[in-house]
C-alpha positions as CSV (number, residue, x, y, z in Angstrom):
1,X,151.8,100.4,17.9
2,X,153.9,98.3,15.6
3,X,152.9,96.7,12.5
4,X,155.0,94.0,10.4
5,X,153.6,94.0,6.3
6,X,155.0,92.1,4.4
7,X,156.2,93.3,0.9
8,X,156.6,90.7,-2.2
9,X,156.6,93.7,-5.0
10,X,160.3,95.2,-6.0
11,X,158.4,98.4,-7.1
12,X,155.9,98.6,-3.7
13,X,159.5,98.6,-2.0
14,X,160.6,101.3,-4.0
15,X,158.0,103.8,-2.8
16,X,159.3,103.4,0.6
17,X,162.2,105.8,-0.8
18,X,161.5,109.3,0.6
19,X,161.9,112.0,-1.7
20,X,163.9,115.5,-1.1
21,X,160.0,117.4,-1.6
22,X,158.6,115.5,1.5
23,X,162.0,116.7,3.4
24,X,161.9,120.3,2.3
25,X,158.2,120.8,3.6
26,X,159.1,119.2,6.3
27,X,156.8,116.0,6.9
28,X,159.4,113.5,6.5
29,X,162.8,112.8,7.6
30,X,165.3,111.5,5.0
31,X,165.8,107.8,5.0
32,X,168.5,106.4,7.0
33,X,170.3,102.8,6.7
34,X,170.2,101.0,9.9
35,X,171.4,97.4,10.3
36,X,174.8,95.7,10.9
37,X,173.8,94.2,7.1
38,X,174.0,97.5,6.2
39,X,177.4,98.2,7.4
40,X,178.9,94.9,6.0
41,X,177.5,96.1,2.2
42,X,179.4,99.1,3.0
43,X,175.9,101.3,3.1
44,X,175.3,104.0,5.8
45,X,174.1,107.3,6.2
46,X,171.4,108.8,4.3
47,X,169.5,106.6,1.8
48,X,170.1,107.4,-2.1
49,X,167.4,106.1,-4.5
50,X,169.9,103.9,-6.6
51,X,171.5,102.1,-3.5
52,X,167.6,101.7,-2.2
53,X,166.1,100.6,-5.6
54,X,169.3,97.6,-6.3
55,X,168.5,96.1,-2.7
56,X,164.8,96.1,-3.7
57,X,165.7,94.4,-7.1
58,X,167.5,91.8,-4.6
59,X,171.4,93.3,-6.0
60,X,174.2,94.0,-4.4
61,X,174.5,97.8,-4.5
62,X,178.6,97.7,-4.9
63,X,178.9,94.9,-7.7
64,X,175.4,94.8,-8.6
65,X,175.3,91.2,-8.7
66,X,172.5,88.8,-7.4
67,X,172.5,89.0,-3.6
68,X,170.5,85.7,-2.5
69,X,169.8,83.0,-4.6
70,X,166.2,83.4,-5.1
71,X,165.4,85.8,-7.9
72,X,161.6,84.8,-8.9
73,X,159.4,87.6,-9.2
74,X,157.2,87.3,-6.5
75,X,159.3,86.4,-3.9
76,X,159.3,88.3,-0.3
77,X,161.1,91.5,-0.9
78,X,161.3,92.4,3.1
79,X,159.3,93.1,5.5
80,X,158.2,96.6,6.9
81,X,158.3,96.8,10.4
82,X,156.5,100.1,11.1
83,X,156.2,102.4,14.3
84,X,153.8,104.6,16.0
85,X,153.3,106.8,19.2
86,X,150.5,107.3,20.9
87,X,148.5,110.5,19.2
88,X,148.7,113.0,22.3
89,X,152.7,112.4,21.4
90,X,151.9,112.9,18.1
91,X,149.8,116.3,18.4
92,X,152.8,118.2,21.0
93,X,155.1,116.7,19.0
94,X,153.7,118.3,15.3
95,X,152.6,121.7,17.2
96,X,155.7,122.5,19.1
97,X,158.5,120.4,16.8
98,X,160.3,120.0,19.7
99,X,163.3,117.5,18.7
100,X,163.6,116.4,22.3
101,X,160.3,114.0,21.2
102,X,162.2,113.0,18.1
103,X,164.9,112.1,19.7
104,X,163.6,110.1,22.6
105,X,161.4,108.5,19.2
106,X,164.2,107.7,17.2
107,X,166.3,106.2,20.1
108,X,163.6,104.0,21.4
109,X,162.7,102.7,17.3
110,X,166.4,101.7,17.2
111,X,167.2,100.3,20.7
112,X,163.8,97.8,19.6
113,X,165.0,97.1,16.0
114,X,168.5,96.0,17.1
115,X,166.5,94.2,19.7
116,X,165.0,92.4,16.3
117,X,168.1,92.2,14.8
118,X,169.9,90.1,17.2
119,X,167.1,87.5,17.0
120,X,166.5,87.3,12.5
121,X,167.6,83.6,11.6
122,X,168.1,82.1,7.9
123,X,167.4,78.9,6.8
124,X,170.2,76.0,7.4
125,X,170.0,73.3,4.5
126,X,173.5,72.1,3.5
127,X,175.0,68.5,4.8
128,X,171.8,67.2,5.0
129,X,170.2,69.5,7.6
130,X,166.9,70.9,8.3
131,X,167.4,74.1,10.9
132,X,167.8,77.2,11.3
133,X,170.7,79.2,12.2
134,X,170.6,82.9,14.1
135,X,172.9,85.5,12.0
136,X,172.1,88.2,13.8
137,X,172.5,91.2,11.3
138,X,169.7,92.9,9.2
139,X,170.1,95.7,6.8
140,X,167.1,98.1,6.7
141,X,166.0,101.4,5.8
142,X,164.7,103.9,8.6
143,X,162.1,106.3,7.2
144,X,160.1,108.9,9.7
145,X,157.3,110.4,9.2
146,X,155.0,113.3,10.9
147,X,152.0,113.0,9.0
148,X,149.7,110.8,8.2
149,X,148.1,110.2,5.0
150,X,145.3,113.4,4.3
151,X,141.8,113.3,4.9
152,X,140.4,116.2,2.7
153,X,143.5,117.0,1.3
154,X,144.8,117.7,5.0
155,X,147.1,115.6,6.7
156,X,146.8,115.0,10.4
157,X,150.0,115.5,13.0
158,X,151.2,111.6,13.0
159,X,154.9,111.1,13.9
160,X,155.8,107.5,12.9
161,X,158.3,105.3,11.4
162,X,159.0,102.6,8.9
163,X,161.9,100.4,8.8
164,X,162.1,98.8,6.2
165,X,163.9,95.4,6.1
166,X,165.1,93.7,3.6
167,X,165.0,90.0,3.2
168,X,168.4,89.2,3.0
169,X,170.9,88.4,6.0
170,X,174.4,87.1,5.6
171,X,175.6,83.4,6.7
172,X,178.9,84.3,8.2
173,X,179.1,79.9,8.6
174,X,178.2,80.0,4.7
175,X,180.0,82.9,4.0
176,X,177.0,83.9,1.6
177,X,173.9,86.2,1.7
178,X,170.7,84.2,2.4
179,X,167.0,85.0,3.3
180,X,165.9,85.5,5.9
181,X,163.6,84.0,8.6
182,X,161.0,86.4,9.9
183,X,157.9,84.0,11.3
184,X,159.2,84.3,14.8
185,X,160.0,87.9,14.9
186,X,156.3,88.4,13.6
187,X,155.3,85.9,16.2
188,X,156.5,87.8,18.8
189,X,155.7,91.5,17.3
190,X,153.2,91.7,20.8
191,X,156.4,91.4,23.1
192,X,158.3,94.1,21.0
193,X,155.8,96.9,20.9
194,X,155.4,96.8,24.1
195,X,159.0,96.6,24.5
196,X,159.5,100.1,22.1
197,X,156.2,101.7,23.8
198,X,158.2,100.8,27.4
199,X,160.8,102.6,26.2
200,X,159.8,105.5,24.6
201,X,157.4,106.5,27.9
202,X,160.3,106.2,30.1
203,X,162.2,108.2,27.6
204,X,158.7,110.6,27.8
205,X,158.8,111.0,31.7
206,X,161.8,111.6,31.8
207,X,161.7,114.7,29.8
208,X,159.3,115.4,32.2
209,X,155.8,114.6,30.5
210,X,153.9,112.3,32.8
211,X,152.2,109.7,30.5
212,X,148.9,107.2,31.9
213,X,147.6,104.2,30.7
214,X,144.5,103.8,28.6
215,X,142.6,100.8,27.7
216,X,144.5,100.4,24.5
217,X,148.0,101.7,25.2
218,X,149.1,105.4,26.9
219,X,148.9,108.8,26.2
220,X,150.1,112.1,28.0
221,X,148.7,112.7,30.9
222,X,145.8,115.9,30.9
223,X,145.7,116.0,27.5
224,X,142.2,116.0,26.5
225,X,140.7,113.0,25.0
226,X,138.6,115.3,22.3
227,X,142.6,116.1,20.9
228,X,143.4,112.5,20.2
229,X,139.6,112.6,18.6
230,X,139.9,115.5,16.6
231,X,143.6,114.3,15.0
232,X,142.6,110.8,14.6
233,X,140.2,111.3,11.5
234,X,142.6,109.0,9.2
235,X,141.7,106.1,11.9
236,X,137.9,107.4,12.1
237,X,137.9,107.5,8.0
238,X,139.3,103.7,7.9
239,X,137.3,102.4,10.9
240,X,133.6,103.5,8.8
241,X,135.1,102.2,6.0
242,X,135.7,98.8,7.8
243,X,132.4,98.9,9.2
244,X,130.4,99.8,5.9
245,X,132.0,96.4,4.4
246,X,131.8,94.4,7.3
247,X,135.5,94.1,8.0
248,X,137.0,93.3,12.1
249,X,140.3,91.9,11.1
250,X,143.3,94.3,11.6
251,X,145.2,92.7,8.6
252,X,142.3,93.8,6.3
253,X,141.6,96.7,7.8
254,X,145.7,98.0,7.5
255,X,144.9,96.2,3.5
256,X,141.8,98.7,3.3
257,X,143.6,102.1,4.4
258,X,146.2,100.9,1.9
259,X,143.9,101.0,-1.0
260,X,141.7,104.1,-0.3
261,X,144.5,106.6,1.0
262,X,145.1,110.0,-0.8
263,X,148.3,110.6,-1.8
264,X,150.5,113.3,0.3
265,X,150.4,117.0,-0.2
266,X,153.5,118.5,-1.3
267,X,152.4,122.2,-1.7
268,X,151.5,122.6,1.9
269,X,154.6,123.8,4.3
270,X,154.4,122.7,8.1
271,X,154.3,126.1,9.3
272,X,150.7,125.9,7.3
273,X,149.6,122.9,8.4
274,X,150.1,123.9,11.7
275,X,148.2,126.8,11.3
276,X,145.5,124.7,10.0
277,X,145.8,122.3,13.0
278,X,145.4,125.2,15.7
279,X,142.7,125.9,14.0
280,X,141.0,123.1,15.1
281,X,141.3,123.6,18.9
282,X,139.3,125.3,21.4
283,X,141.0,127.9,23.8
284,X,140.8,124.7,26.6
285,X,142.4,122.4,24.3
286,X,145.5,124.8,23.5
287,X,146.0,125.6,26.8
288,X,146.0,122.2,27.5
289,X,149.0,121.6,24.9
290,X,150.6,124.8,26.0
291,X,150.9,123.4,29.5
292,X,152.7,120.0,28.4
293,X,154.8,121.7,26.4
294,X,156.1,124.2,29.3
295,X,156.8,120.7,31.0
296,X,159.2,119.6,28.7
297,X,162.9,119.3,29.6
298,X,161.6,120.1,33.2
299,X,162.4,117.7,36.3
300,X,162.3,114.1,35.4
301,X,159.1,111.9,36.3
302,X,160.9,109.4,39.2
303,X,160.6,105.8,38.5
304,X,158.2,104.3,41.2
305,X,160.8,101.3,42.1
306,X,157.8,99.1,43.0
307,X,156.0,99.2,40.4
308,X,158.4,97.0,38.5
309,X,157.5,93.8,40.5
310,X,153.9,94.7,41.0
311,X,153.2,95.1,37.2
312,X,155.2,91.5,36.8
313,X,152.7,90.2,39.2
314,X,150.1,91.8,37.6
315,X,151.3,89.7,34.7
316,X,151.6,86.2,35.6
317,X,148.4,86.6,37.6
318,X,146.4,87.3,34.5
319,X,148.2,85.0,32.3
320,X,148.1,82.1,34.9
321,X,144.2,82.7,35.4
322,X,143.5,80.2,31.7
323,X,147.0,78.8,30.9
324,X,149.3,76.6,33.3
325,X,151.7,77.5,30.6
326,X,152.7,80.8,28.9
327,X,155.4,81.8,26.3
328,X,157.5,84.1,28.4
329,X,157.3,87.1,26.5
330,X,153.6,87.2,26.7
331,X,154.0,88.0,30.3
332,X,156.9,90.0,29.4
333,X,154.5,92.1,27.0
334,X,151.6,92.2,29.3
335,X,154.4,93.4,32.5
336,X,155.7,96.1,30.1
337,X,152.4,97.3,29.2
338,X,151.1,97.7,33.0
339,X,154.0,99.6,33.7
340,X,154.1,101.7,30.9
341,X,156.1,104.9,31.8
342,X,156.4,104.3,35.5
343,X,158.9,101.3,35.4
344,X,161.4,101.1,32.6
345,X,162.2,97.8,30.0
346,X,165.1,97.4,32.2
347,X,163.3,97.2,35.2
348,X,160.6,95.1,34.2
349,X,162.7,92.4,32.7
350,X,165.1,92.5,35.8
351,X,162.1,91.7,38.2
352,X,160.7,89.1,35.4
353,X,163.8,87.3,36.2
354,X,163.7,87.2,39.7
355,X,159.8,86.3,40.0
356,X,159.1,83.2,41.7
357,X,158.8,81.2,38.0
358,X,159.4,78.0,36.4
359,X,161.6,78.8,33.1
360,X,161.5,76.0,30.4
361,X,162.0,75.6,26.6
362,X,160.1,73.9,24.1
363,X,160.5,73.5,20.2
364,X,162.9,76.4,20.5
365,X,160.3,78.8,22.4
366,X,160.5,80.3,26.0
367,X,158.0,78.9,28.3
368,X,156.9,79.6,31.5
369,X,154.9,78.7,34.8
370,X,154.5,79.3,38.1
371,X,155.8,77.2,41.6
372,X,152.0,77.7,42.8
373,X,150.2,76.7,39.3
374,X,152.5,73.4,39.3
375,X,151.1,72.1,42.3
376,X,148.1,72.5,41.6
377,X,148.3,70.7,38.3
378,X,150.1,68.4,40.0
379,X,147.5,68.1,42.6
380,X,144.8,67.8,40.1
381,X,146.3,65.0,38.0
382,X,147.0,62.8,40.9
383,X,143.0,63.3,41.8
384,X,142.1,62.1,38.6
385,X,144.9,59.4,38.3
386,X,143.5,57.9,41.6
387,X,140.4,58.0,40.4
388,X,140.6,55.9,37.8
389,X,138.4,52.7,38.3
390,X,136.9,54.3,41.6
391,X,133.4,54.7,40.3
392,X,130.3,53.1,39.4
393,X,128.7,54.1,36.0
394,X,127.0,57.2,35.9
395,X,124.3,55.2,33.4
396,X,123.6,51.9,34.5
397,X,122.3,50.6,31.5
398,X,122.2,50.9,27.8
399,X,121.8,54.1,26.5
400,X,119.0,55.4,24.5
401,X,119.6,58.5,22.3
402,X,116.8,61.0,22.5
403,X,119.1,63.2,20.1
404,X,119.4,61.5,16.3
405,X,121.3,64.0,14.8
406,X,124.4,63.2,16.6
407,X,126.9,61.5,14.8
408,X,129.0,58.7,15.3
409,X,131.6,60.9,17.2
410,X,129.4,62.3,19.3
411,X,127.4,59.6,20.1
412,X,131.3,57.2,20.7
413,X,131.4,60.7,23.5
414,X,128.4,60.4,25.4
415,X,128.5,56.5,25.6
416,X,132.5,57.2,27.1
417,X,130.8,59.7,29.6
418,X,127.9,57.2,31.0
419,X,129.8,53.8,30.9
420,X,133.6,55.3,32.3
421,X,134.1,53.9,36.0
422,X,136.4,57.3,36.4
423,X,136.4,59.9,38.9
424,X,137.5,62.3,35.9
425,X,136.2,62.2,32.5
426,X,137.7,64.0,29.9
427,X,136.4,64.7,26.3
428,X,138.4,66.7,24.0
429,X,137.7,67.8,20.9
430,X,138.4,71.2,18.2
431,X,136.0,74.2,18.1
432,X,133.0,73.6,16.5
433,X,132.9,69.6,16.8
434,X,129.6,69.3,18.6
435,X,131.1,68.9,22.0
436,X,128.0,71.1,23.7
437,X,125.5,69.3,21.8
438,X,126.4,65.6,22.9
439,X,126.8,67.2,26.4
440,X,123.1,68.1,26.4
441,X,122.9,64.3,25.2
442,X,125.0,62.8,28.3
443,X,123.2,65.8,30.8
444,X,119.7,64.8,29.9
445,X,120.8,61.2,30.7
446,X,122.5,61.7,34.2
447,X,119.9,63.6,35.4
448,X,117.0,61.3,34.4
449,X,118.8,59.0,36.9
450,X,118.7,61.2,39.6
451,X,122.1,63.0,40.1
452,X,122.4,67.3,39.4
453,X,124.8,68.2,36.6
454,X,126.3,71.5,37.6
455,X,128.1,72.5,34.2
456,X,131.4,75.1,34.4
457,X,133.6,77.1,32.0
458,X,136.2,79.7,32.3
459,X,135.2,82.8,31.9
460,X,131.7,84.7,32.9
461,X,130.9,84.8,29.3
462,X,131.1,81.2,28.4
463,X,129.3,80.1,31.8
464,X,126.5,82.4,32.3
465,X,126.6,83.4,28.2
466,X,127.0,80.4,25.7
467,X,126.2,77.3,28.4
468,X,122.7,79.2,29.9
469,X,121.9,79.9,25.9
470,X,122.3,76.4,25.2
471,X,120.3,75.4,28.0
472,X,122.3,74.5,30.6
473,X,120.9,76.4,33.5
474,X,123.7,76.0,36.2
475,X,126.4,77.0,34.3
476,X,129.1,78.6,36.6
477,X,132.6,80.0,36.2
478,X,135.6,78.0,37.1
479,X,139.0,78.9,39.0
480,X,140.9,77.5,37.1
481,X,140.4,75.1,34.4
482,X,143.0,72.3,34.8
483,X,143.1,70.1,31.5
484,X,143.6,72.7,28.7
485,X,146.1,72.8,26.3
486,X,149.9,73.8,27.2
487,X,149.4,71.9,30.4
488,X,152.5,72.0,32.6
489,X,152.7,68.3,32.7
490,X,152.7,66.0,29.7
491,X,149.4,64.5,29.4
């Protein structure tokens, strides 16, 4: 998983700092600077709390003076771009501390932040313009954890990290430190955890785990699905908690656990909280553990060489099924994630490239489609551009509204439906406009003149679900609907 907060409080960045008790008992890692920012304000190596708390205060460590311009007090302080594996990783890794896990961890976190880093923009305003400009360096603070936060005074076995970044990046055109621009990195937060969990489950097989997909993400092969329960009672505790108040958002629900977590145990020692972790397990689910771990640094898991293309097909085939056009890196995520393990980031991007597409760019943003998906657009379109004029009225005469509650909009849509000499008629109009409702309208109407309305939507649940509910009794699914939104052609 990876999760971008926000953070507009100096002193909430502050407690990112991770203090020398967390490292002696062993549940954290000290805090690392990462970032080519970093290096050019002449910080590396382990994280000191004065160096940590000027950046947070927005000051330049060395001189102490005002790094960006903006100094107001509730301006974005950075932004913390936090990790996690999947909890099977998370239990082998806490019970055996085996730093082969940590490393493959750690390597994958940074190869995806530098990823991030090559793509963090700042604001262009001088001269008279209105742009942005890519810098390319960040300066953040890399903090690992192997806990989470306790339930019962007990922390759970929960290796993650946070990266902290701040929100400064410097203009080398400027020759100044600026803020940064973090919407599209956000934006595009799907494409990079799946980019990190592609990584790190390569990184996984190849010390010799095999990993398997799972409806929301991976784990490690034949481990027990009652582990992952039985460690996952921070997620359990938050999730009830959601439910009693009613909450499905995944922003609140990261705002809830926030606000109701205990605070971390200090007077525990890992070797103790291991203990109280085996504790926990049947014989069947230690055995289980004790196998996987035997497996590691054993013969690599082989990359299956077709699985690359086949999860790229897998890809476009599910993003083409509703959209004629798709931001690249949704593909790219949805690739990465079929593939998980099996086929590495490199190999998945490599046979993205070469896959029978239709690259494009708007606004700034990747785009893609298929050869196959533009003709049949472009097939479409020239059926309903030749179609224009071709066709007698499907209401003769004046129409009489058996509906008056419709409004003027609605009522402007089924008069366009009845009177248009079209082969194609198309009505669009936002969610929640009343477009079913005058449908029923222009339905009642065609049918009272002796045609069949067959009414279609695409997906199972909006055909045979919403359109049957509202009392349109041939609803069916379509292949492929062909005048949505991010059509490939201009409309």
């Amino acid at each position: 998983m990876l999760r971008i907060i926000q953070n507009t409080s100096a002193a909430g960045a502050m407690s990112y700092y991770s203090t020398a008790d967390y490292y002696s008992e062993g549940q954290e890692l000290l805090g690392q600077w990462r970032g080519q920012a970093a290096e050019h304000l002449g910080v590396d190596g382990g994280i000191d709390k004065a160096t940590w708390d000027a950046l947070c205060d927005n000051r330049d460590p060395t001189t102490g003076l005002p790094l960006t311009a903006r100094r107001n007090q509730d301006r974005t302080v950075g932004y913390d771009f936090n990790f996690h594996v999947p909890k099977s990783v998370s239990v082998l890794y806490g019970l055996t501390r085996d730093n082969r896990i940590l490393d493959a961890f750690q390597a994958s976190v940074d190869e995806t932040m530098r990823d991030i880093e090559q793509e963090i923009k700042t604001r262009v305003r001088v001269n008279g313009k209105n742009e942005e400009r890519t810098t390319g360096n960040m300066a953040w603070g890399e903090f690992t954890h192997f806990t989470s936060r306790p339930v019962d005074d007990v922390p759970d076995p929960h290796l993650h990290a946070h990266c902290f970044v701040f929100n400064a990046t410097f203009d080398e055109n400027e020759n100044r430190w600026k803020a940064g621009q973090f919407r599209e990195l956000k934006r595009d937060a799907p494409f990079f955890e799946a980019a990190f969990h592609s990584r790190f489950a390569r990184r996984v097989e190849e010390l010799g785990l095999p990993v398997e997909r799972t409806k929301t993400g991976w784990e490690l092969a034949g481990m027990p699905r009652s582990v992952v329960r039985t460690f996952s009672r921070r997620t359990a505790q938050i999730e009830q908690m959601a439910k009693d108040a009613g909450i499905t958002d995944p922003a609140e629900k990261d705002s809830l656990g926030a606000k109701t977590r205990e605070h971390k145990k200090k007077d525990m020692s890992f070797t103790e909280l291991q203990r109280e972790w085996r504790s926990r397990l049947s014989a069947d689910e230690q055995d289980a553990i004790g196998k996987a771990a035997t497996k590691l640094g054993g013969p690599a898991m082989p990359e299956d060489p077709a699985l690359a293309k086949e999860a790229v097909t897998f890809a476009t085939d599910h993003c083409f099924e509703r959209n004629s056009v798709v931001p690249e890196r949704v593909v790219l995520a949805k690739a990465l994630k079929h593939g998980v393990g099996k086929a590495s980031f490199q190999s998945v991007q490599s046979a993205f490239r070469t896959h029978d597409l239709v690259f494009g760019e708007r606004d700034g943003r990747k785009l893609v489609t298929s050869e196959d998906v533009l003709l049949e657009e472009t097939r479409m379109l020239a059926f309903a551009r030749d179609g224009r004029g071709t066709c007698p009225a499907l209401d003769g005469g004046p129409h009489h509204f058996r509906d008056d509650k419709l409004n003027v909009g609605q009522r402007r849509a089924v008069e366009h439906v009845l009177d248009s000499p079209d082969r194609v008629i198309l009505i669009n109009g936002a969610a929640g406009v009343g477009k079913t409702t005058m449908m029923r309208e222009a339905v009642d109407a065609i049918e009272a003149g002796g045609s069949k309305v067959f009414t279609f939507a695409p997906s199972a649940d909006a055909s045979r679900g919403v359109l049957v509910k509202e009392g349109f009794e041939n609803g069916c699914v379509t292949v492929y609907a062909a005048f949505e939104a991010g059509s490939a052609h201009n409309q």
